[in-house]
TORFIKE-368405 format. One line per 4 residues: for each residue x, y, z of C-alpha. Coordinates in steps of 0.2 Angstrom, whole numbers. Example, Ala and Ser with C-alpha at 12.3 -4.5 7.8 and 13.67 -1.06 7.14 Angstrom:
62 -22 39  68 -5 36;
# end
This chain:
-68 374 842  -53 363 840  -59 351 853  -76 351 843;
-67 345 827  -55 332 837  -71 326 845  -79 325 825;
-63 317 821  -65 303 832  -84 300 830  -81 300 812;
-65 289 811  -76 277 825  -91 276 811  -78 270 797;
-71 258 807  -88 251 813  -92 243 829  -81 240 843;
-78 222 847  -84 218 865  -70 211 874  -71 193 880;
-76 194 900  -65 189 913  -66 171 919  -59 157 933;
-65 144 923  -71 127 927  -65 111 935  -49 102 926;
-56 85 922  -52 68 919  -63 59 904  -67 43 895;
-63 42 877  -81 39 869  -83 26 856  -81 36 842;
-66 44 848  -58 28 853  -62 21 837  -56 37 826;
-39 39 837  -35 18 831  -40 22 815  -30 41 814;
-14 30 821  -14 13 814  -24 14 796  -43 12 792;
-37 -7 790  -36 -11 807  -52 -20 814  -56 -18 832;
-62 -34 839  -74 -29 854  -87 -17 860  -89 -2 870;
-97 -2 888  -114 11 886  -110 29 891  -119 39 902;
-131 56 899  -129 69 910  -136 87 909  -140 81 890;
-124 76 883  -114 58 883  -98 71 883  -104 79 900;
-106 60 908  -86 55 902  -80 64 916  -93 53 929;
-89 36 923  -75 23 927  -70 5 919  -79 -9 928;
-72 -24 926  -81 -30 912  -76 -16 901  -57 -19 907;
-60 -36 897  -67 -27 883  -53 -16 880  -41 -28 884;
-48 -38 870  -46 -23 855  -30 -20 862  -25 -38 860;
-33 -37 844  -26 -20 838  -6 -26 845  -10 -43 833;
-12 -33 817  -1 -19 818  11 -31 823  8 -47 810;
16 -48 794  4 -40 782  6 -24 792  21 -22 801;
33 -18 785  20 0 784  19 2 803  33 -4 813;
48 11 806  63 0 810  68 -17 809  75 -28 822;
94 -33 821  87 -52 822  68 -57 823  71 -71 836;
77 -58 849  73 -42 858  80 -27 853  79 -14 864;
83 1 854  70 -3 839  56 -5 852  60 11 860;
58 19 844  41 12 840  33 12 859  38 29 860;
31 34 841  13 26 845  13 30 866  14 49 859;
1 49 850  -9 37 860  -5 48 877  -8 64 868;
8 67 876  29 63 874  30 47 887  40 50 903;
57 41 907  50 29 918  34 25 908  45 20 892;
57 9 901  45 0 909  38 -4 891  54 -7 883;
56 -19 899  39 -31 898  44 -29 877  61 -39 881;
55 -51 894  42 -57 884  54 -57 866  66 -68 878;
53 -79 884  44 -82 865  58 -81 854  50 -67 844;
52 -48 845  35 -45 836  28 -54 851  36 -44 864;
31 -28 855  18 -32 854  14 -35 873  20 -18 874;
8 -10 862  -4 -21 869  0 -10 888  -2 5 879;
-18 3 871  -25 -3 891  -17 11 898  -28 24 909;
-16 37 901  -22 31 884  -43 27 888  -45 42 897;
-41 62 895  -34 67 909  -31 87 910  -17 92 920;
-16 111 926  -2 127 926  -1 141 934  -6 154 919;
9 169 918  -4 179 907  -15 178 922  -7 179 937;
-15 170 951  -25 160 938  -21 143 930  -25 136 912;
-22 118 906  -4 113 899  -1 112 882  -5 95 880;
-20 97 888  -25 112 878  -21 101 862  -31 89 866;
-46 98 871  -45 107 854  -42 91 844  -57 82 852;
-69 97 851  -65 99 833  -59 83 824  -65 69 838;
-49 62 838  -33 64 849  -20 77 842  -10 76 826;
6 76 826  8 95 821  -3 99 834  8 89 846;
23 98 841  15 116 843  11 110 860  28 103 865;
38 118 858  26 130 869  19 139 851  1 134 857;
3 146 871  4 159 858  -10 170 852  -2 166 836;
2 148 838  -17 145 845  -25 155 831  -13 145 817;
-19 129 822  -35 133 826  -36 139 808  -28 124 800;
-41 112 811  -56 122 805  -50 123 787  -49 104 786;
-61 92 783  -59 83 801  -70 95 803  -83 85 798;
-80 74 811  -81 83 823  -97 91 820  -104 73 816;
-100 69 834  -106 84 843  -124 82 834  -125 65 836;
-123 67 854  -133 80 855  -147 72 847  -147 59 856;
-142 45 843  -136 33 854  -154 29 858  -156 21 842;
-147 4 849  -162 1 858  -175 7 845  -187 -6 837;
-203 -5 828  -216 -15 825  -214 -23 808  -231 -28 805;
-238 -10 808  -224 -1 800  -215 -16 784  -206 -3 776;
-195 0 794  -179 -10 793  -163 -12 800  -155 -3 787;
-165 11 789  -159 13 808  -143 19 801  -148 29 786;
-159 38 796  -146 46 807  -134 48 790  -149 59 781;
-148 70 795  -128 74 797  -126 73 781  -140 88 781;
-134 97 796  -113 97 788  -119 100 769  -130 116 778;
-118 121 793  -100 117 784  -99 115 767  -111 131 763;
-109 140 781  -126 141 784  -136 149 799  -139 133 812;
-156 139 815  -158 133 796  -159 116 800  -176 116 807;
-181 127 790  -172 119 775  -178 110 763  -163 101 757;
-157 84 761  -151 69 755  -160 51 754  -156 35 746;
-170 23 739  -174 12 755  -177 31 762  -187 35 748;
-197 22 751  -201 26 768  -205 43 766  -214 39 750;
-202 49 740  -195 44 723  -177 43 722  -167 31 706;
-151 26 707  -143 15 697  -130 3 705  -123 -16 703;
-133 -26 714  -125 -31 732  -116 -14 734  -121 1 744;
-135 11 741  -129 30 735  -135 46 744  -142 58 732;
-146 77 734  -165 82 737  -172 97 738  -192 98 742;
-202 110 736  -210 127 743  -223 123 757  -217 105 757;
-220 99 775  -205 86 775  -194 103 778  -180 102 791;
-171 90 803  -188 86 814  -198 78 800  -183 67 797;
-186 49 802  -169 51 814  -181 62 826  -198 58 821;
-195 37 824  -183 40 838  -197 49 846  -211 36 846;
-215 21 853  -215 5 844  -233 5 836  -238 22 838;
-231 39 836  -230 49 854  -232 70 852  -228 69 870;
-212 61 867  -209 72 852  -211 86 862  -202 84 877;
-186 81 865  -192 97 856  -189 106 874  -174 97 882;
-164 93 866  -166 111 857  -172 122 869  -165 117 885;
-178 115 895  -181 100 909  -197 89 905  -201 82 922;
-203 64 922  -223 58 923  -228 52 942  -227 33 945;
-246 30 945  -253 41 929  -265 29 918  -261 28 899;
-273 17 895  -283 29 884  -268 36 876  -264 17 872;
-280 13 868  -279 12 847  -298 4 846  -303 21 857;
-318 31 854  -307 46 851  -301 41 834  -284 53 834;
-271 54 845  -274 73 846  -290 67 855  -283 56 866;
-268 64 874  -280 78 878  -288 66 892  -270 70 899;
-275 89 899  -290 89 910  -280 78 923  -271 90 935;
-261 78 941  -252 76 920  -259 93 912  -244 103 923;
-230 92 909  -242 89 897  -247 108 892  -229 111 886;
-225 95 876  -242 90 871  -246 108 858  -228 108 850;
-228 89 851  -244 87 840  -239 97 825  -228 83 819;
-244 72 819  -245 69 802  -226 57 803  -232 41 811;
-223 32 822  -207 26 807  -207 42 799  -219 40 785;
-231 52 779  -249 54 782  -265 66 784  -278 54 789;
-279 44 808  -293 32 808  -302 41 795  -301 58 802;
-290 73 794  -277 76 806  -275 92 816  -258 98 814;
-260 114 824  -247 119 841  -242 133 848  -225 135 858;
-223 150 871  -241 160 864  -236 158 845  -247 150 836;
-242 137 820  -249 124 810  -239 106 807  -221 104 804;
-216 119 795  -224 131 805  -217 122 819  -198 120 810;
-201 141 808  -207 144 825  -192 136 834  -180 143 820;
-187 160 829  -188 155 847  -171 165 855  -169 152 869;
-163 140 851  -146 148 851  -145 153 869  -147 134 872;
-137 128 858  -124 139 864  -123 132 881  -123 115 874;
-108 118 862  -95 125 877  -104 112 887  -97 97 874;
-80 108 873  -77 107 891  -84 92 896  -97 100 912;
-110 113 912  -106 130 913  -104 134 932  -108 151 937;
-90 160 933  -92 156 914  -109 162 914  -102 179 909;
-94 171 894  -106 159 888  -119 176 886  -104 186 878;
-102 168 865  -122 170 862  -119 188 858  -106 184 846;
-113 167 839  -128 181 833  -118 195 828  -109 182 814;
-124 177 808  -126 160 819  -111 151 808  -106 134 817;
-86 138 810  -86 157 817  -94 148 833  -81 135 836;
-66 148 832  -73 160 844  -74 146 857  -58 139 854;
-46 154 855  -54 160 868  -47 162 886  -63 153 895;
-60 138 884  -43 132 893  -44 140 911  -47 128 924;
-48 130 942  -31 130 953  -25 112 961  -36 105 973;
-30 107 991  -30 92 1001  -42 89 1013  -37 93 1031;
-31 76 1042  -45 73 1051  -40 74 1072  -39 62 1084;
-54 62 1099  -41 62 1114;
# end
């Protein structure tokens, strides 16, 4: 009897407490890598350190895709020389400004003791302020005195100690240490026979996957005072991060790589088919659509899966336009058109992120819109699943063909469908592909092809929809969304694809990104304090010596 009450005491004490939180499973973790700072990183880290003022002066070699993400190709690219000029140009460029006259009274903290000649004490002082922050890490011994060095040669040889500084921040800013992340790895006491990253490592992961830019200087202190190898230290400035508005730029970052917005640099469209397509458009087109996904994901803590279901955005008047929409703003002429908030109404079919002209356009081909194109993106970019390439000899004449006797582009990609050598690629793009049919080929609206009604109707793995909002519900529903999405986000964090130890984890982060209602902030917080997100594999072993044939 006792033991049957004690067992009713527990039961009962389990039900008011709810749940039990699955542990997080045990992993070896990944590869320690070393990365290119993206663009946007690069950019942000300048403009976190030395002020939005400060102009750049260059450009950016092109980054490369891998497995879906530009983030998963920065640990497969090097400089060539080329891009060494690059860089070497914006650092020039960057050292002039910080270093000339109208900024070095806000940037430069001391002052020489005379302007003419070096001083060796001042320069330390300000290389070793910036090198941290631009390293992500205190400098080492040698490292500064070799920049306090060059610094005093070259203030000798000029007459100028703004001009040697500025040779020395000029070495900075071309530094490996500087243009790329280079994770360096520690045996992990809380796991013995296991290693993690170092804390300055571990801070810059964090910073990068939740702000885009290189640690603060508080986060740079947690790491140097060993607080973020603390559960408690780890969860304070994970929780400071998230509840900032970096934030924002962070998330920016991750969707525009996941979707793939790079590609507009190479986007055109043919103006005499499509007139209300401009240049400016190619920008605002990707703005509509973070500023949807942050408004939906961030500021209101939204499900994801709502992105391809709401019906709220923002548009300014050359967007209006375009979508045929009306939106009056009043401004002085020659300044920047405003964003205002839209929200469509019930049944609209302009609902979620696929109907915006930032998928829709990028997914077409200059003078016609492409369902096939539209839905191998569908697959690869949200579900996760590999389009194969079309073989080398397929005919798209008929596809191409706009003076065809198949009036509707429904009707001529189905020629594709009774090929066996295109239906095997073309059966799982074409039918979810084609539901976006009425947005032509710039993202304007339309329900009429060459004088025929437009057949809006798909289906994706035996569901059946009708046009975009089916469609937008449909992959809202699909399970392989988050699963996919999920793998994508740790994928970005870490900069590879899951290898087979994590696999545990990133099912046990799907579990968990759906438990919490599919909340991006929950998501990233889960990511970030957990174990999987800063173990790394042991040291390499060198390769044995190879022998000598006798």
């Amino acid at each position: 009897m006792i033991k049957t009450q004690k067992l009713l005491s527990t039961v009962l004490a389990l039900a008011i407490a709810g749940p039990a939180v699955a542990a997080e499973p045990a992993t070896s973790g990944g590869q320690a890598l070393i990365r290119r700072v993206t663009p946007s990183q690069y950019t942000q880290t300048i403009k976190d350190i030395f002020g939005e003022g400060i102009k750049l002066g260059g450009r950016f070699e092109p980054d490369l895709r891998a497995n879906g993400l530009l983030a998963v190709g920065t640990a497969k690219v090097s400089v060539t020389a080329t891009g060494f000029e690059q860089y070497y140009t914006m650092a020039r460029a960057i050292a002039d400004q910080v270093t000339d006259k109208d900024h070095r009274s806000t940037l430069i903290t001391c002052k020489p003791a005379q302007a003419r000649s070096p001083d060796d004490a001042c320069t330390k002082q300000v290389i070793s302020q910036f090198g941290r922050l631009l390293f992500r890490r205190p400098l080492t011994s040698s490292e500064l005195d070799a920049q306090v060095i060059v610094a005093r040669d070259a203030a000798t040889s000029l007459k100028d100690f703004y001009a040697g500084l500025r040779v020395g921040l000029t070495n900075l800013l071309i530094s490996p240490m500087f243009l790329f992340r280079q994770e360096n790895v520690e045996a992990d006491p809380a796991h013995p026979g296991k290693y993690r990253l170092d804390a300055y490592a571990k801070a810059t992961r964090l910073s990068y996957l939740l702000w885009d830019t290189a640690p603060d200087d508080l986060l740079l202190r947690a790491a140097e005072s060993g607080e973020l190898h603390t559960d408690k230290g780890l969860k304070n400035q994970v929780t400071r991060m998230l509840g900032s508005k970096r934030l924002e730029l962070g998330v920016r970052a991750y969707f525009t790589d996941m979707l793939g917005f790079d590609e507009f640099k190479t986007l055109t469209k043919d103006t005499v088919i499509y007139p209300k397509y401009t240049n400016v458009l190619t920008s605002q087109a990707q703005e509509q659509t973070l500023r949807t996904i942050v408004d939906l994901l961030v500021t209101n803590r939204g499900d994801y899966r709502d992105i391809f279901t709401t019906r709220k955005t923002f548009l300014t008047p050359s967007l209006g336009i375009l979508y045929a929409v009306p939106v009056v703003v009043d401004r002085p002429i020659n300044t920047p058109e405003l964003w205002v908030p839209v929200e469509y109404p019930e049944g609209d079919p302009r609902t979620g992120i696929l109907t915006h002209a930032s998928f829709v356009a990028l997914h077409s081909h200059p003078g016609r819109s492409s369902p096939t194109l539209r839905g191998k993106a569908l697959r690869e970019v949200f579900l996760c699943q590999k389009v194969p390439q079309p073989p080398g000899n397929v005919n798209f004449e008929e596809v191409q063909d706009a003076n065809s006797v198949h009036k509707t582009v429904r009707a001529r990609v189905n020629a594709h469908l009774v090929n066996p050598v295109c239906a095997g690629c073309h059966k799982i793009t074409d039918p979810i592909g084609l539901a976006l049919e009425n947005f032509d080929s710039a993202g304007g609206f339309r329900t009429h092809e060459n004088g025929e009604k437009i057949d809006t109707s798909g289906e994706l793995s035996g569901v059946k929809f009708v046009g975009s909002g089916g469609l937008g519900q449909t992959i809202h529903d699909s399970e392989a969304v988050a699963s996919c999405f999920v793998s994508r986000v740790f994928s970005y964090a870490t900069g590879a694809t899951p290898v087979q130890s994590q696999s545990a984890f990133v099912k046990y982060a799907e579990q968990r990104f759906t438990a919490n209602g599919y909340r991006l902030p929950d998501f990233l917080q889960e990511i970030a304090l957990s174990d999987a997100f800063f173990q790394v594999d042991g040291p390499r072993a060198p390769a044995p010596a190879a022998q000598k044939i006798q």
